[in-house]
Structures are given as structure tokens and as C-alpha cells.
N, CA and C of each residue as an Amber inpcrd file, in Angstrom:
protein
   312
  16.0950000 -12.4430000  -6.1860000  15.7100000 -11.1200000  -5.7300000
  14.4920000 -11.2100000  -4.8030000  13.5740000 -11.7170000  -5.5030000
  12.2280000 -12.1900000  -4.5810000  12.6690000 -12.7080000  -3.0090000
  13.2640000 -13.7790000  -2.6340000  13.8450000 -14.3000000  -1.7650000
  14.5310000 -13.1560000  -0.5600000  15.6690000 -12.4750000  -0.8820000
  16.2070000 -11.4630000  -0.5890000  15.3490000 -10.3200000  -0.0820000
  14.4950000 -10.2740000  -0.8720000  13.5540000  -8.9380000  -0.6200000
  12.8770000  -9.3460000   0.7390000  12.5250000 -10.2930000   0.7460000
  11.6090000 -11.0910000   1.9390000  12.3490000 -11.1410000   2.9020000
  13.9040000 -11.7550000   2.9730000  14.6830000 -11.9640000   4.1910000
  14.8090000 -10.1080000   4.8280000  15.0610000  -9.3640000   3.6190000
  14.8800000  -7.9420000   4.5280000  14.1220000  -7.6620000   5.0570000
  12.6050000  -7.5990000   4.5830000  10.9360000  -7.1690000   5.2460000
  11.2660000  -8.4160000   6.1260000  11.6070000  -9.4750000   6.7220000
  11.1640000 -10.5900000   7.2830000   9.8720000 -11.0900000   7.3220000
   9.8010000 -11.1430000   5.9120000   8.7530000 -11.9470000   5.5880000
   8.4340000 -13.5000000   4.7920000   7.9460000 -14.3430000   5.4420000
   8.3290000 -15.7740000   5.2400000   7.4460000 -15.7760000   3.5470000
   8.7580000 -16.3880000   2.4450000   8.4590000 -16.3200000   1.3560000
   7.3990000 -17.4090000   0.6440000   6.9830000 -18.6560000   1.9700000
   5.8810000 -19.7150000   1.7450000   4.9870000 -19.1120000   1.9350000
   4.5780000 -17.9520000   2.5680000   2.9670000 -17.4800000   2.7290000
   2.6200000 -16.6830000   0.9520000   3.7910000 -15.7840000   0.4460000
   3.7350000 -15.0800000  -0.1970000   4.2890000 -15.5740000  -0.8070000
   3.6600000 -16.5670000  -1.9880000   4.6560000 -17.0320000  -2.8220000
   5.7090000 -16.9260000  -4.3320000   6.5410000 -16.7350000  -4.8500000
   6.8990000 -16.0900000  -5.9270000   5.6290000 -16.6540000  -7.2320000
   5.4840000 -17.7990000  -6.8720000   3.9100000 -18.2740000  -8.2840000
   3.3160000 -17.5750000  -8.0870000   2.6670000 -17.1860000  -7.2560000
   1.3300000 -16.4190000  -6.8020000   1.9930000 -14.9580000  -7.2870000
   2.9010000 -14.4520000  -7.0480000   3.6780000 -13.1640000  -7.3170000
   3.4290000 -13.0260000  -8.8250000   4.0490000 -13.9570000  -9.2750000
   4.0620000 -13.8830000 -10.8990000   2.3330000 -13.9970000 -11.2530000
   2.2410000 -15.2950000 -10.8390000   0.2670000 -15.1850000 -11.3110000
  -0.1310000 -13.2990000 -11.1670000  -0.0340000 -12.7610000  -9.9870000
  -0.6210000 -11.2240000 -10.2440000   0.0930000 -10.5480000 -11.1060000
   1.4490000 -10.8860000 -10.7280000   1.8950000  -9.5620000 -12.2420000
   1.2010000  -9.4730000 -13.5790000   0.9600000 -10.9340000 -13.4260000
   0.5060000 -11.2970000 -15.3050000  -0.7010000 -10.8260000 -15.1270000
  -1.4510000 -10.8430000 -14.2460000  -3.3260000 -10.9000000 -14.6770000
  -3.9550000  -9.3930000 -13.5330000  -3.1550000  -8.8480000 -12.7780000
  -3.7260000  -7.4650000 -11.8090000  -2.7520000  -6.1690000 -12.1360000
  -1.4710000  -6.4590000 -12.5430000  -0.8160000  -5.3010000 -11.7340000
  -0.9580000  -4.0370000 -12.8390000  -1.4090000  -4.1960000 -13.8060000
  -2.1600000  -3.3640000 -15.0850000  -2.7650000  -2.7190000 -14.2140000
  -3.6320000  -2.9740000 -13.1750000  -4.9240000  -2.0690000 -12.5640000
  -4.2120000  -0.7830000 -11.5170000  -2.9160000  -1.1210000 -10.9470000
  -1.9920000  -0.2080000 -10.4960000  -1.5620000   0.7250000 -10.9100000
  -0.9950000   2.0950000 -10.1440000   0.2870000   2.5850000 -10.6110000
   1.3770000   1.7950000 -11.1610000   2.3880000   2.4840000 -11.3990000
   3.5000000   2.0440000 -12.6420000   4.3980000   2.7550000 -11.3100000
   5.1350000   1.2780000 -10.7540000   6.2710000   1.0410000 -10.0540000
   7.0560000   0.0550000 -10.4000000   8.3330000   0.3110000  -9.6590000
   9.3080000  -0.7310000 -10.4810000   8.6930000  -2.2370000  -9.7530000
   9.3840000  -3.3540000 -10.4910000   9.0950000  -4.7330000  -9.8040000
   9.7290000  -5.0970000  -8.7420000  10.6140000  -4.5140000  -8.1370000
  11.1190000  -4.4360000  -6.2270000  10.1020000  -3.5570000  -5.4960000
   9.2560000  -2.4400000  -5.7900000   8.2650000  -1.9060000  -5.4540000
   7.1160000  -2.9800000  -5.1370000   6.3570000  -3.4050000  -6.4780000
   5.7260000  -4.5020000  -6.4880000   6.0630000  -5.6240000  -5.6750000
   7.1840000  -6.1960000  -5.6750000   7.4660000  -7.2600000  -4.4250000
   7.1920000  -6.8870000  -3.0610000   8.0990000  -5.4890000  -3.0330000
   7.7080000  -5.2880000  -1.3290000   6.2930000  -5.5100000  -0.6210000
   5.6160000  -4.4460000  -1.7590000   4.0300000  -4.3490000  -1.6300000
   3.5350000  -5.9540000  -1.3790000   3.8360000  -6.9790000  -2.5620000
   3.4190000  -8.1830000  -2.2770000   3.8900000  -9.1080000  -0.7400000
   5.0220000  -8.9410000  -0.9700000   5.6650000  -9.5180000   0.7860000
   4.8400000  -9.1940000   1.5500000   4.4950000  -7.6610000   1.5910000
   3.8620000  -7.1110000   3.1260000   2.4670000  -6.8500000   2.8950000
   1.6540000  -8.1030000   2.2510000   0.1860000  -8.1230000   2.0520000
  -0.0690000  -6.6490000   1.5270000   0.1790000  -6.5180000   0.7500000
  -0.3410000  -5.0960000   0.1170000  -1.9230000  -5.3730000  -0.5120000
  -1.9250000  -6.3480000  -1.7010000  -3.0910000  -6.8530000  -2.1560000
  -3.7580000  -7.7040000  -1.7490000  -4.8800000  -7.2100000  -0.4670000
  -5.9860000  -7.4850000   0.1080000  -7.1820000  -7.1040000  -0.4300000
  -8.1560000  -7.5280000   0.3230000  -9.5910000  -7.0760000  -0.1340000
  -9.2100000  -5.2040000  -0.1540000  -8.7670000  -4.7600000   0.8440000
  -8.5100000  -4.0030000   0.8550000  -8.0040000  -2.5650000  -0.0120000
  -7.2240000  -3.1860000  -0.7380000  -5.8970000  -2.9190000  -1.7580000
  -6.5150000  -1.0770000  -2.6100000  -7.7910000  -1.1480000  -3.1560000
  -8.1920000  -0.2780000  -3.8320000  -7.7160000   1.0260000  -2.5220000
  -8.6510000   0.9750000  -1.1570000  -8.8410000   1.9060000  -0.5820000
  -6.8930000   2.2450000  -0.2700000  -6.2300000   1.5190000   0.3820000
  -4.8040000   1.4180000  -0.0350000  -4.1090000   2.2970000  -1.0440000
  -4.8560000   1.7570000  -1.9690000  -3.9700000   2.6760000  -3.6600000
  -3.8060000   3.8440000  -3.3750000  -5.3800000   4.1780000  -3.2100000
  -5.9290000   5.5000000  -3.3720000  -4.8250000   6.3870000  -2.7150000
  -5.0430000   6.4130000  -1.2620000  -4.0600000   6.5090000  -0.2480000
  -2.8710000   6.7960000  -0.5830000  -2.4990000   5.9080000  -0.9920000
  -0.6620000   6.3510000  -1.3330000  -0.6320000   7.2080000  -2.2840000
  -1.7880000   7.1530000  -3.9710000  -1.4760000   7.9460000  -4.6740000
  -2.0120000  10.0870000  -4.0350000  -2.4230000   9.9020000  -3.1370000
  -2.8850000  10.9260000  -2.2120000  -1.6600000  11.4420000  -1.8480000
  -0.8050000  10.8940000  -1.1570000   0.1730000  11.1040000  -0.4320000
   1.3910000  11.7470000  -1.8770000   1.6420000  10.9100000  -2.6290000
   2.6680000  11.1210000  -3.2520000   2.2370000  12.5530000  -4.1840000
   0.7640000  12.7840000  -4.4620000   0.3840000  13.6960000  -5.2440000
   0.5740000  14.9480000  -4.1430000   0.8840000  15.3900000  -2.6590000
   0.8310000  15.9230000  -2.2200000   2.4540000  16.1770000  -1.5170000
   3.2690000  15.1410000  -2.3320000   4.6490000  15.1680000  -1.7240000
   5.2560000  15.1730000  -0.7270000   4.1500000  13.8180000   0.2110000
   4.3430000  13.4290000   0.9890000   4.7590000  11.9590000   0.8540000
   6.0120000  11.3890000   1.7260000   6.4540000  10.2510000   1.9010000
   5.2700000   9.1890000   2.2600000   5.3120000   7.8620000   1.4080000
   4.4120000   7.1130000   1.7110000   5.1630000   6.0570000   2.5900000
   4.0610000   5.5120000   3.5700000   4.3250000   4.4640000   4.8230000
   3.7980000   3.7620000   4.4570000   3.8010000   2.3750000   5.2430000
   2.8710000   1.3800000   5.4130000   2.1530000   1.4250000   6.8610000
   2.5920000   2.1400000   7.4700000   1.9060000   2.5730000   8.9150000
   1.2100000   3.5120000   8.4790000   1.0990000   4.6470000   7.3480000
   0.3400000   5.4890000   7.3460000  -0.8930000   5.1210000   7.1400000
  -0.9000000   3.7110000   6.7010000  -2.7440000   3.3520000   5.9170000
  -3.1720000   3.0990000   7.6230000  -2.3670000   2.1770000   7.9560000
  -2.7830000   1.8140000   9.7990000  -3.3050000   2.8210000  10.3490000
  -2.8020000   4.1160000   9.9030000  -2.8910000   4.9990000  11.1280000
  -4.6480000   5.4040000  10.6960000  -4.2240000   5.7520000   9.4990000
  -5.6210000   6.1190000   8.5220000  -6.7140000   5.9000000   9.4540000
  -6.5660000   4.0300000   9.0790000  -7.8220000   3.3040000   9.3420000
  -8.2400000   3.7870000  11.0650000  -7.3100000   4.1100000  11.6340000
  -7.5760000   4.3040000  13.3110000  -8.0320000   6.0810000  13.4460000
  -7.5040000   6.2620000  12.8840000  -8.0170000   8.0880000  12.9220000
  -9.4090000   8.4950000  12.1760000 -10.1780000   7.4390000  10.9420000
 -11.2060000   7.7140000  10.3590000 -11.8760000   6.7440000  10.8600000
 -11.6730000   6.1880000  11.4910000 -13.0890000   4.9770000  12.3200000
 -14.3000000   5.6960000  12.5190000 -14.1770000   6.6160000  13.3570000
 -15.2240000   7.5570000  13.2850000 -16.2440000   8.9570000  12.7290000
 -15.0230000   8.6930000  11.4350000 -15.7810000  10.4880000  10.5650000
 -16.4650000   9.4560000   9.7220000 -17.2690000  10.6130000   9.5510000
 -18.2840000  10.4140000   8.3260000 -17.8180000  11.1190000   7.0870000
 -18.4080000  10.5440000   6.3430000 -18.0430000  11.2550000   4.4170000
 -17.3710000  10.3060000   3.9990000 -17.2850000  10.7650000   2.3660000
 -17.0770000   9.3440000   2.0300000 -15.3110000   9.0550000   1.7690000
 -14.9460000   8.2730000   1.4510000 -13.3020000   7.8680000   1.1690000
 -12.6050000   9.4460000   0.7120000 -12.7050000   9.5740000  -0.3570000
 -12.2850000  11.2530000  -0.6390000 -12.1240000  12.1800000   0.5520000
 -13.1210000  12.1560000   0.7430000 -12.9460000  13.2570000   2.0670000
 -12.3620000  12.7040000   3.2050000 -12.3940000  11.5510000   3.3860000
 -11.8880000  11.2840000   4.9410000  -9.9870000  11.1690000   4.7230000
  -9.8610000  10.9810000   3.2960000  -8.3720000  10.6330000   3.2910000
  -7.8320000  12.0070000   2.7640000  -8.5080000  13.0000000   2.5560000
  -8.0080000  15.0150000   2.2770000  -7.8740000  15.2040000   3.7990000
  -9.0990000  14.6800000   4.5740000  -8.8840000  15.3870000   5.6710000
  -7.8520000  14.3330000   6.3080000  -7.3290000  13.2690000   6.6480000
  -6.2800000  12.4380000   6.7210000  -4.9940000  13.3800000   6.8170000
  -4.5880000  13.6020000   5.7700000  -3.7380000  13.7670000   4.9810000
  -3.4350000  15.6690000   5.8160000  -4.2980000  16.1850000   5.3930000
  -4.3650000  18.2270000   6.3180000  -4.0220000  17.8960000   7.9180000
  -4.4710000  16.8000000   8.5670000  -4.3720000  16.6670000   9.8280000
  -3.1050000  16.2260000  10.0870000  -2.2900000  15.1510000   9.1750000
  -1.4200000  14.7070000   9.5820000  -0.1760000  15.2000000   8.7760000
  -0.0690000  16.1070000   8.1070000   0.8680000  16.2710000   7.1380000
   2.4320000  16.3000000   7.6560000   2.4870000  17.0940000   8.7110000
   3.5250000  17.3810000   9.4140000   4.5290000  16.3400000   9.9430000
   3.4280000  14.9180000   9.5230000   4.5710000  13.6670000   9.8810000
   4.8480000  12.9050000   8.8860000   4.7520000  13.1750000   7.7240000
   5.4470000  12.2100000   6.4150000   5.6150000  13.7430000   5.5170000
């Protein structure tokens, strides 16, 4: 399944490896939402868990609490549309989210 999942995202399964996959399930993915384990893979294939990952979470659980479709371009876009506001994470991803609603 792991394998498969990767040939769809085209993502090369030596960078992202199924050990390393399993190593996080066992010891991080407690700190997550509760998605299935093809969820979890995708996320892992397509670098989901970066330094990054918290501000990420947040994000999606934003989106879905507002019943909006979650992207992986939407965090991209995020990061390019709040480069310049001020306030802190909360606010920049409400106002995110009011500005852009109309496209997810």
C-alpha cells in the first residue's frame, strides 16, 4: 500500500521511507488528529511532518472546522498571503481562511 500510494503522489519511496513511516506512527502520530493510515501516508509521502508540521495542523484543522476542503496548496498559499500581516498564527489563519473562502 505504502509503495502504491507513492507511485500515485509520485513520490520516490527512498526519500520517505516505510521504517521511518512506521518509526512515526509508533512514537508522533498520537500528537495528531485521528485519520485513517492512507491519510497518514499521503501526509508522510508529501513531507507533511516538517519543522513546520504544528503551524500545518492547525491549518487544516481550521479549514475542516469551517467546512472547507483541505489542500496542500492551501498551506503554500497561506504562507505567501501572510508574509506580511502582523498578529499572531490565530489571527492570520481566521483572516486566511474569510479572505479566501470562496476557493476551497
Amino acid at each position: 500500500m505504502f509503495a502504491s500510494i507513492g507511485a500515485r503522489l509520485g513520490r520516490d519511496t527512498q526519500t520517505h521511507t516505510y521504517e521511518q513511516f512506521k518509526d512515526f506512527m509508533k512514537h508522533e502520530s498520537h500528537l495528531y488528529s485521528k485519520r485513517t493510515t492512507q491519510e497518514y501516508m499521503e501526509d508522510w509521502l508529501n513531507g507533511w511532518y516538517t519543522s513546520d508540521r504544528e503551524r500545518k495542523e492547525m491549518l487544516r484543522e481550521m479549514f475542516q472546522t469551517n467546512g472547507l476542503k483541505w489542500s496542500l496548496d492551501a498551506y503554500q498559499l497561506y504562507l505567501e498571503w501572510t508574509d506580511d500581516l502582523k498578529g499572531n498564527r490565530f489571527q492570520k489563519m481566521a483572516e486566511f481562511i474569510k479572505a479566501t473562502k470562496s476557493l476551497f
